[in-house]
TIKE-844426 format. One record per residue: x, y, z of N, C-alpha, C, O in turn. Coordinates in steps of 0.05 Angstrom, whole numbers, plus 5000, padded with zeros to 4 digits. Atoms other than C-alpha are relative to their C-alpha. Layout:
BEGIN
XYZXYZXYZXYZ;...
END
This chain:
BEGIN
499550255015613455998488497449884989497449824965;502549995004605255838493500150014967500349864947;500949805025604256348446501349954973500149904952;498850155022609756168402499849844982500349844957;500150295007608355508395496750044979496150064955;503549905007600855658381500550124966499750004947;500349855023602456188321501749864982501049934959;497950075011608155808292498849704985499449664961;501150175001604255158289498249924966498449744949;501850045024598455338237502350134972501450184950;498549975024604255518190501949874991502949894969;497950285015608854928189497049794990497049594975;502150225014601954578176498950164975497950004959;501350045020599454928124502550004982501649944960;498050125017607154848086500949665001502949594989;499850255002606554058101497249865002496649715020;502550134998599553858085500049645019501849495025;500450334986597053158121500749844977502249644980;499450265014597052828054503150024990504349814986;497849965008603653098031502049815024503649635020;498450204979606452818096499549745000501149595011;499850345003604552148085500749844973501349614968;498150115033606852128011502449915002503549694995;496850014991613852358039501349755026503649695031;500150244979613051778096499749724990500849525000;498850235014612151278047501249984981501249744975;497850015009616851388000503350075015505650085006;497150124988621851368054500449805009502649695009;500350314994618850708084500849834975501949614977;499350225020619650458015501450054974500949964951;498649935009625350827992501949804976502749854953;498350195014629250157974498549914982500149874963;501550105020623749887927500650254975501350194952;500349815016623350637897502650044986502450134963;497450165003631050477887499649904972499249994949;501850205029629149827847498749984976499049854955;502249915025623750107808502350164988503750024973;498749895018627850607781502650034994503550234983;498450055013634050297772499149654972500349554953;500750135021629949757736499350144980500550104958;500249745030627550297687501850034988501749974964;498349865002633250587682502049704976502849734953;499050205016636449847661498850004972499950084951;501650105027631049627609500750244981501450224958;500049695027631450397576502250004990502450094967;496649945012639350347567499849814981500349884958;500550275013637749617541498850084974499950054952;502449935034631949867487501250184981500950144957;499149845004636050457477502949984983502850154965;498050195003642850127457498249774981498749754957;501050205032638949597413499850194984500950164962;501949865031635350197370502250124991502250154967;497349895023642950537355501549835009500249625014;497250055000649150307369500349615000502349484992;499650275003647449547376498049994977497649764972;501550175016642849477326502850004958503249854940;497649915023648749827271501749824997502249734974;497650224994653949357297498349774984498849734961;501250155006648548777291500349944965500949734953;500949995033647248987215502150034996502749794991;498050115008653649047199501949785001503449734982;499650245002655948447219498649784990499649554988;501450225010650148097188502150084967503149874960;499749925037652848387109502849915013503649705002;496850125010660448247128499649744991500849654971;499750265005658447577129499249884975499649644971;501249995018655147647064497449944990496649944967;502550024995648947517080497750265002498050485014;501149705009642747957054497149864995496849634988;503750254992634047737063500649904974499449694975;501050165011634847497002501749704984501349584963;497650235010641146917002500750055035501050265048;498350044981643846597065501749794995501049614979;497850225000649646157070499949885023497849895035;499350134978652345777129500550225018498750285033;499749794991655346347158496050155015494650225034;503049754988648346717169498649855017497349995033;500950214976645646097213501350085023499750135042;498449954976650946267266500450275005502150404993;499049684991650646957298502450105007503649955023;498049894989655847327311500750115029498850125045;500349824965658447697382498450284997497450365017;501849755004654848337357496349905001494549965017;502850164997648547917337499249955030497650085042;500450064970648647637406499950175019498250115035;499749764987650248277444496950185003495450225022;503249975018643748557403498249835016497049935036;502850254989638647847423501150205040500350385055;499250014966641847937496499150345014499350385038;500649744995639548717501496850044997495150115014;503250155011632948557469498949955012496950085018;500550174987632048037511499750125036497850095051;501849884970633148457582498650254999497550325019;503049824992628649017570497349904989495450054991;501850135003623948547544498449885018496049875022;500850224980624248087596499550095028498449955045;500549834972624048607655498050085003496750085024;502949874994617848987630498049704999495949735012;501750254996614348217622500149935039498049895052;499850064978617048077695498150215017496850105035;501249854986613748697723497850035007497450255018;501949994985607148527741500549915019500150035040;499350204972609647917786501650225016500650275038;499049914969614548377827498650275009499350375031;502249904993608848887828498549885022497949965045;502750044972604048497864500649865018499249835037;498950044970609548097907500950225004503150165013;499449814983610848797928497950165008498650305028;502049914992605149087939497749775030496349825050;501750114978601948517975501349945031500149945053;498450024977608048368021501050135014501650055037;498049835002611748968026498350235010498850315033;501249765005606949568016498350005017498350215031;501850064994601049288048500049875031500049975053;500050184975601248688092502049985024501349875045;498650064987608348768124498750295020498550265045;500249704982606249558153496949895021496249995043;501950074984600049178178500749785022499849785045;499150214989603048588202501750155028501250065051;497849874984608449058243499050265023500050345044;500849854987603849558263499650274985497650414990;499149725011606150178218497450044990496250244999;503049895012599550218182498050175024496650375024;502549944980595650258246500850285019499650445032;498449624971600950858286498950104974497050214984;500049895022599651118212497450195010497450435016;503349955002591851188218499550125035497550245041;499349764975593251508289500150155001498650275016;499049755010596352078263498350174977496250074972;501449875017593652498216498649904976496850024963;500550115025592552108164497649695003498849495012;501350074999586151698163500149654985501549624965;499950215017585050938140500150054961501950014944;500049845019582051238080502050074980502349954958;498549905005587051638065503249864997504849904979;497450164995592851238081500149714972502149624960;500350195018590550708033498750104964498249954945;500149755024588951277974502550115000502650294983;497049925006596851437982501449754990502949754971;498150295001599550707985498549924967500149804953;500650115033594750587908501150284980502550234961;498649775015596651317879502949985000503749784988;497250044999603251337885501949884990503849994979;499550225012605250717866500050024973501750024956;501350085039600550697801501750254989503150194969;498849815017603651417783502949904989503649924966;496550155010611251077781499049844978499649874954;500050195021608750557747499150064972500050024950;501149875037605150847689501750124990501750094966;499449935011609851247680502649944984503350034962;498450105008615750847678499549714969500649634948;500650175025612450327638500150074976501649994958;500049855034609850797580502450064989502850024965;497349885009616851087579501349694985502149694961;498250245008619950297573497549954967499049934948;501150065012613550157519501450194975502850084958;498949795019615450807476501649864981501549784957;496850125013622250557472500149774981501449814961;499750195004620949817453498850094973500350064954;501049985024616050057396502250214981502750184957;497049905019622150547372500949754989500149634970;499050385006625649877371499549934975500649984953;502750175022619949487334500150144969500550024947;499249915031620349997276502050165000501550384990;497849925015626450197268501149894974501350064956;499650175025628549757213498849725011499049615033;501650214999624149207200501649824992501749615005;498050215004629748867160501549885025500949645029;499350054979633448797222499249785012500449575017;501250204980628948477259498649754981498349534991;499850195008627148067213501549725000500949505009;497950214996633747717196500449885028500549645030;499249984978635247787269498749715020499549615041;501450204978629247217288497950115010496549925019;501949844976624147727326497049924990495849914968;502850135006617847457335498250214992498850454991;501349835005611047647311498650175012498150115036;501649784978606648347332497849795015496249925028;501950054989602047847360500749835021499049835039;498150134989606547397398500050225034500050455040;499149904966607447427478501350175006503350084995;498449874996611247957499500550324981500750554988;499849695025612048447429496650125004495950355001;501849735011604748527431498850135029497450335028;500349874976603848637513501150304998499550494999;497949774994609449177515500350144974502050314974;501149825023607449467448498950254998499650454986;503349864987601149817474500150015021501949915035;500649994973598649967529499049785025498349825048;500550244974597449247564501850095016501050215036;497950004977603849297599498850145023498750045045;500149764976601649937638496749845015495949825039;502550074990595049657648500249735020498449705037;498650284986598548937680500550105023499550015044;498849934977602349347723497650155025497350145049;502949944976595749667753498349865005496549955019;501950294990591949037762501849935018501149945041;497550144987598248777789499950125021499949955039;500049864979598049317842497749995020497749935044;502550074985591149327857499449745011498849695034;500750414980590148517873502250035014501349975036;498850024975597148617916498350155019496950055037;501049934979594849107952497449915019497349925043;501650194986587748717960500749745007498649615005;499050294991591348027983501150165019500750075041;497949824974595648538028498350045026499250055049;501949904985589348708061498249765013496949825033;501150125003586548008057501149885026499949845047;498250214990591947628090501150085025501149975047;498549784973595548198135503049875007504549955026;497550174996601447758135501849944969501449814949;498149905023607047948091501049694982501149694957;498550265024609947188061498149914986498549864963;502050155007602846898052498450234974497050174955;500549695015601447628018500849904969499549904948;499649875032606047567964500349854987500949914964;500850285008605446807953498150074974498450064950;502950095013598046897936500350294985498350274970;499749865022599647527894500850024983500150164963;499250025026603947307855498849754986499049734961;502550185010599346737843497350034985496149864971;502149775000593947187832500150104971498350154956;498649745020597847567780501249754976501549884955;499350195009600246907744498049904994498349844971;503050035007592946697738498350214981496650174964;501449815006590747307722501250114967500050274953;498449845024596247457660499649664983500149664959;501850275013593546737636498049964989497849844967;502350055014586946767628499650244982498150184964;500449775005586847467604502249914968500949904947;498950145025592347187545499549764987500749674968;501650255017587846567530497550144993496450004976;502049945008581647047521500250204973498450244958;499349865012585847537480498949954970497350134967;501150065019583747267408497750045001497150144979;503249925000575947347427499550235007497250325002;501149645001576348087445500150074979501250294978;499749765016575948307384497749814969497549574973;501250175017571348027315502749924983504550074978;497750015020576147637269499350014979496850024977;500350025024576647607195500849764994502649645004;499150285007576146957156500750034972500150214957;498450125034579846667089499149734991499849555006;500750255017577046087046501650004981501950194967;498950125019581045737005499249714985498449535001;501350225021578945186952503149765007505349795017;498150244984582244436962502950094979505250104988;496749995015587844586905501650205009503950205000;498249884986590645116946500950015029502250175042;498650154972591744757007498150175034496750375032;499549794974590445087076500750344999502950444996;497549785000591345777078501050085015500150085038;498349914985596646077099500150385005500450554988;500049774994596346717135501850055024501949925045;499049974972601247077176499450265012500050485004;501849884977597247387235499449835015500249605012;501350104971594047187296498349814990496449874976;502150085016591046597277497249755026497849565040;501250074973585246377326498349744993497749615013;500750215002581945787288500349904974500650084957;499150145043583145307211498749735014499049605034;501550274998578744777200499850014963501150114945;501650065027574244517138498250094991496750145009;502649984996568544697107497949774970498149684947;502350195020562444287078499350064974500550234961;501349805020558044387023497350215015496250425009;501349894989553744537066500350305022498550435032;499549764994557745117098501249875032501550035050;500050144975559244657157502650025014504149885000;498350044994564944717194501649805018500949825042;499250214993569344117216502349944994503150044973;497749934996575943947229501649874966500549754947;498050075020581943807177500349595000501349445017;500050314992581043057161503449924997505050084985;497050104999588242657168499849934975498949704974;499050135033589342527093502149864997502349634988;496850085006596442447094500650004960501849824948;499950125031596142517014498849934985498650024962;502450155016591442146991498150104982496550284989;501949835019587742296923497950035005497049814997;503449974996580142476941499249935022496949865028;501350034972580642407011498450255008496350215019;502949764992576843087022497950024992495850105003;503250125010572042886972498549875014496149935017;501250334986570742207011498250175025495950115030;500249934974569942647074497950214996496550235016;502049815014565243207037501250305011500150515018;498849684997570743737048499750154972499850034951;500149875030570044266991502150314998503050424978;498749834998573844817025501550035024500549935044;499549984974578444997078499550315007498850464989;500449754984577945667127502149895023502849685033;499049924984581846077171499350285017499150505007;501949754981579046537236503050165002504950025009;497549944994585147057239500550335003500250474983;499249775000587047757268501550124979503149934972;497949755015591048267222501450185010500850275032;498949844978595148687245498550284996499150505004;502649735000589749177231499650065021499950285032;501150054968587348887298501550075021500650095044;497549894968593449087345498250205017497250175039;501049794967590449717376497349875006497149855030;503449974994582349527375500849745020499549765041;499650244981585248817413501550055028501349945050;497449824977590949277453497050155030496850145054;501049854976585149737477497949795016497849795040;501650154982580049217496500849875023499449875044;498650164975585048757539500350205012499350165034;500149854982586949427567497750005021498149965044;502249914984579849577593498749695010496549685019;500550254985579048867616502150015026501350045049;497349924982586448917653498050255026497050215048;501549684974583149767686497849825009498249785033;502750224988576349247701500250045026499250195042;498950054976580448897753501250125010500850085034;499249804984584349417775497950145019497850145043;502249864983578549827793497749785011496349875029;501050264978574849187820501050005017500050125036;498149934978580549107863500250075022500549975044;499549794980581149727889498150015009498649975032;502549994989573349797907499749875013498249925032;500350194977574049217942501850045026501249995049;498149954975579749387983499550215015499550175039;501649854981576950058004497349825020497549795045;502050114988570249688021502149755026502649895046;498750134987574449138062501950225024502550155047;498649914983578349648094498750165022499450205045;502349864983572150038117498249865019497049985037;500750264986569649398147501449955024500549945047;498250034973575449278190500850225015501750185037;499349804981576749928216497950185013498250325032;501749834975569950218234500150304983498050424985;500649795007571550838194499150034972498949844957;501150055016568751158139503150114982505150234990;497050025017574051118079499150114973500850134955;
END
């Protein structure tokens, strides 16, 4: 039996590597999330999927029964129809799921993934067994990020199908602009890049805290902070282009990203829009001679897409460097 045991041994190990076994160990620990994730996918894609045929057809034909066409509306075309609405309401959840997915990213990562297996113990029988701190915490960030990228890109694809499929469409329809919250995250590659920041700060709060509620509090806090400042800096990643206009043509009007409109002097000065309200030669009085506008194009989508990305990977890989270092700290080994 010895002997048995002995020869039999190095061959169920070399068909179940150490790391393979702890892949398959936590995707059964966190089977029900893996669930989640990919019946959330699975939702948003039917959702994007269903807008770009079969609801978007219905949609458009119900916009022309009504007789309505871009260039005449009546009363009728104010009020959507149940097709119209069917359409916004499809739109609307695979829109609103891939926006939601950083927050239940990093309350799951910090509460769930992280802090509760520490909190309980499982991390630590973990790092007993074959599988090293190290190691154990290079399965719990791989893993993860591979779902996520891939489900994301797949939901991004789709949405930009969407986006151009008929532009009329979406037009009439209401849909905001490429630069706007939401169309221009899940456009590009922010989204995927959200969802791996999002991962990485859970899993570093997971590590921080060790205690699963306070975990996913401050993660999703974290991640709410973090999808804030990163969309108030968005207009300065990138150089903008400006437009002068002379006082008899008002302000101009540009539609793009528009990041600043003032005045300008004679002297080239820039200063804000005085309150006129009307008044003949109030910009004279004031020594306005021209106005300006600072404003993206949609030229700018990807060169602004990839920069926020590699601000987004930054913190991810900040993050993560920190959480190895932190984890090598507390356990004594090398990681």
């Amino acid at each position: 039996m010895t002997a048995l045991t002995a020869a039999t041994t190095p061959a169920v190990a070399r068909h179940i590597s150490p790391s393979r076994g702890l892949v398959l160990a936590m995707l059964r620990l966190h089977r029900t999330a893996l669930l989640f994730w990919v019946g959330l996918v699975a939702v948003a894609a039917g959702a994007l999927l269903w807008a770009t045929g079969p609801g978007a057809d219905a949609a458009w034909a119900e916009y022309t029964d009504m007789g309505c066409d871009l260039a005449r509306t009546n009363l009728g075309c104010d009020f959507p129809g149940p097709a119209n609405s069917r359409y916004q309401t499809a739109v609307a959840v695979g829109v609103g799921l891939v926006r939601l997915l950083p927050l239940l990213t990093g309350a799951w990562a910090g509460g769930a993934l992280i802090a509760r297996e520490l909190e309980n113990g499982t991390a630590q029988l973990a790092w007993t067994q074959s599988a090293g701190p190290g190691r154990w915490l290079a399965a719990k960030l791989a893993v993860p990020a591979l779902l996520l990228v891939t489900g994301t890109l797949t939901l991004t694809l789709l949405h930009r199908t969407l986006w151009s499929s008929d532009r009329a469409l979406i037009s009439v329809m209401g849909w905001r602009a490429w630069h706007d919250d939401g169309v221009f995250e899940i456009n590009g590659t922010v989204a995927a890049a959200e969802a791996l920041a999002a991962l990485a700060l859970g899993v570093l709060v997971g590590l921080l805290l060790r205690r699963s509620l306070p975990a996913l509090g401050v993660a999703v806090l974290a991640l709410v902070s973090l999808v804030y400042v990163v969309g108030e800096l968005r207009p300065y990643l990138w150089p903008v282009k400006t437009v002068v206009t002379g006082l008899d043509d008002g302000t101009p009007g540009v539609d793009s990203m528009i990041v600043d409109t003032g005045a300008l002097t004679a002297s080239g000065a820039r200063v804000p829009i005085p309150s006129c309200s009307g008044e003949p030669g109030c910009e004279a009085r004031n020594g306005i001679t021209h106005y300006y506008a600072d404003y993206h194009p949609a030229s700018h989508f990807w060169p602004l897409q990839l920069m926020e990305t590699g601000l987004l990977l930054a913190v991810a890989a900040l993050a993560t460097a920190t959480a190895f270092v932190l984890l090598r700290r507390r356990t004594g080994a090398a990681v």
